[in-house]
C-alpha positions in Angstrom: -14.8 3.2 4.6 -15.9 -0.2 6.5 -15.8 -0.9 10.0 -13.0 -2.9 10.0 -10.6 -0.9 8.7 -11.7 1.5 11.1 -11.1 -1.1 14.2 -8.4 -3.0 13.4 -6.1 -0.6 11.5 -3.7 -0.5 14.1 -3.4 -4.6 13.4 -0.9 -5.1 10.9 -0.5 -9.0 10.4 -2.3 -11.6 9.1 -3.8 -13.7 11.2 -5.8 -17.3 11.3 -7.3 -16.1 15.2 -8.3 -12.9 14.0 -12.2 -13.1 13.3 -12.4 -10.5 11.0 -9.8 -12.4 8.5 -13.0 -14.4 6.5 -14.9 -11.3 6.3 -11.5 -8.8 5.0 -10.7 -11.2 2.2 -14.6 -11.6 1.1 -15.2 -7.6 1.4 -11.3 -7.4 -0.8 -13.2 -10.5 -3.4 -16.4 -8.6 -3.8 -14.5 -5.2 -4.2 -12.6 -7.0 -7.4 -16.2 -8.7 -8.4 -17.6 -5.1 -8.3 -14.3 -3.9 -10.7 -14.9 -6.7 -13.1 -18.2 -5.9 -13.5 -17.3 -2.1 -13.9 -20.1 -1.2 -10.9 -17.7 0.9 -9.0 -13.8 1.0 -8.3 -13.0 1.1 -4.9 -10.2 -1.6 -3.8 -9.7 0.3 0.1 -10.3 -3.4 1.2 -7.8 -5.0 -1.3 -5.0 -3.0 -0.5 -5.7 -3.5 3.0 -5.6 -6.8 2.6 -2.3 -6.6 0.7 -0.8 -4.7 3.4 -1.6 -7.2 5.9 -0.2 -9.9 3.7 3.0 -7.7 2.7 3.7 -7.4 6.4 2.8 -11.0 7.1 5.6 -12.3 4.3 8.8 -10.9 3.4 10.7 -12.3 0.4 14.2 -11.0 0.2 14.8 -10.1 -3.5 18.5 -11.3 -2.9 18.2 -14.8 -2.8 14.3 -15.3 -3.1 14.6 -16.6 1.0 11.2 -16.1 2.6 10.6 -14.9 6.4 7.5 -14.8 8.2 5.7 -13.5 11.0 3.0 -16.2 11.5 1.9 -18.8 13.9 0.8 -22.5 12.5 -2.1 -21.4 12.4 -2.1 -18.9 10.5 0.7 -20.5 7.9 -2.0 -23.5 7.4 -4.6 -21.2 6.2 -2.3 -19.0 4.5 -1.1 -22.8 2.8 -4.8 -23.4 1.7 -5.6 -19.8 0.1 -2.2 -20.1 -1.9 -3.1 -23.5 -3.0 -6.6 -22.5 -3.9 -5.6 -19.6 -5.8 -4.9 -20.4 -9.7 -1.0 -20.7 -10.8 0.2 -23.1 -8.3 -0.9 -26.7 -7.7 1.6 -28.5 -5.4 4.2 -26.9 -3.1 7.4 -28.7 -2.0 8.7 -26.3 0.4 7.7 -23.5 2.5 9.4 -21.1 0.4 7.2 -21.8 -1.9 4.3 -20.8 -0.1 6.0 -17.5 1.1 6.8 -16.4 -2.3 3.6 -17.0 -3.9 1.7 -15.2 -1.1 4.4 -12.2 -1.1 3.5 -12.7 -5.3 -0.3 -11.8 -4.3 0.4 -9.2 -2.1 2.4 -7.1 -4.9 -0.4 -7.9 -7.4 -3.2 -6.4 -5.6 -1.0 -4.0 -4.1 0.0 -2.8 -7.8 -1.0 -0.3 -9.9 -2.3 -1.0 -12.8 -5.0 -4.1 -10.8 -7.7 -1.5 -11.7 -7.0 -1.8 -15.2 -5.7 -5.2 -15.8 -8.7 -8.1 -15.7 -6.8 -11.1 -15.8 -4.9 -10.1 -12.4 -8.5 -8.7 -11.0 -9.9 -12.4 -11.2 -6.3 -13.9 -10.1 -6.5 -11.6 -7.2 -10.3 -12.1 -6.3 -9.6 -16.4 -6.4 -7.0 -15.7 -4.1 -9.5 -13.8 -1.7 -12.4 -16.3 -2.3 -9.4 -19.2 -1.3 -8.2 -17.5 2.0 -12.0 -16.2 3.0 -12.9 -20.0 3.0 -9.6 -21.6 4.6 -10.2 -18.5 7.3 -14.2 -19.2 7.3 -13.3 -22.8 8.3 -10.3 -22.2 10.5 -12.5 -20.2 12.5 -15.3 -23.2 12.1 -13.3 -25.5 13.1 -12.2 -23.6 16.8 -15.0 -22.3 17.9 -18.0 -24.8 17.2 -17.8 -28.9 18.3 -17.1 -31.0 16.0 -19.7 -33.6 16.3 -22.7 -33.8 18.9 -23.3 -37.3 20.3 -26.5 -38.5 18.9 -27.9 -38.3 22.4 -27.6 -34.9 22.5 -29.2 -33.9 18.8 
């Protein structure tokens, strides 16, 4: 079991201000690398993951309607890793956005991911996409944009 599931369990959402995000999604990508490659079979960080995102984005079944539980932040970088992950090039509404995510949430959360390669390497793009959009989210807070030459 890693450290972070064993820190931020009790942390349910997804979310952009949450350090750990980057390195969640690129433990879940190298879990599905490891699958693919038929080294070993444990996906504890993908369905974390999942779970996060599950919780994150709701889409009622009803009338396909999506509701979340995210910041800007968070939604931007969310907006980045959908639009990075294969299937989908342009969005028009934030709908969109919800559905596809709540989409990738149910396929790593489903059964048959260990068996199945084509959703394995859907589901580790998806990973790779929101590990960088979170990698330079983070970036992008917590380190200056550009010195003055002065300084350098």
């Amino acid at each position: 079991m890693s450290k972070i599931l064993d820190r931020k369990e009790s942390r349910r959402e997804l979310r952009a201000q949450n350090p750990d995000l980057s390195l969640l999604a690129c433990e879940a990508a190298i879990d599905l690398d490891n699958l693919l490659l038929k080294k070993y079979e444990d996906l504890s960080m993908v369905k974390n993951l999942a779970q996060q995102l599950q919780y994150t984005v709701e889409v009622a079944s009803a009338n396909g309607t999506g509701r979340a539980l995210m910041d800007a932040a968070t939604f931007s970088v969310l907006t980045q890793a959908v639009l990075g992950a294969p299937g989908i090039s342009t969005v028009s509404q934030m709908e969109d956005i919800f559905k596809r995510a709540a989409e990738m949430a149910d396929l790593m959360s489903s059964a048959d991911l260990a068996t199945d390669p084509e959703k394995q390497k859907t589901a580790k793009k998806f990973c790779l996409a929101l590990s960088k959009a979170a990698s330079d989210y983070s970036r992008s807070i917590y380190e200056p944009s550009d010195r003055h030459p002065f300084e350098r």
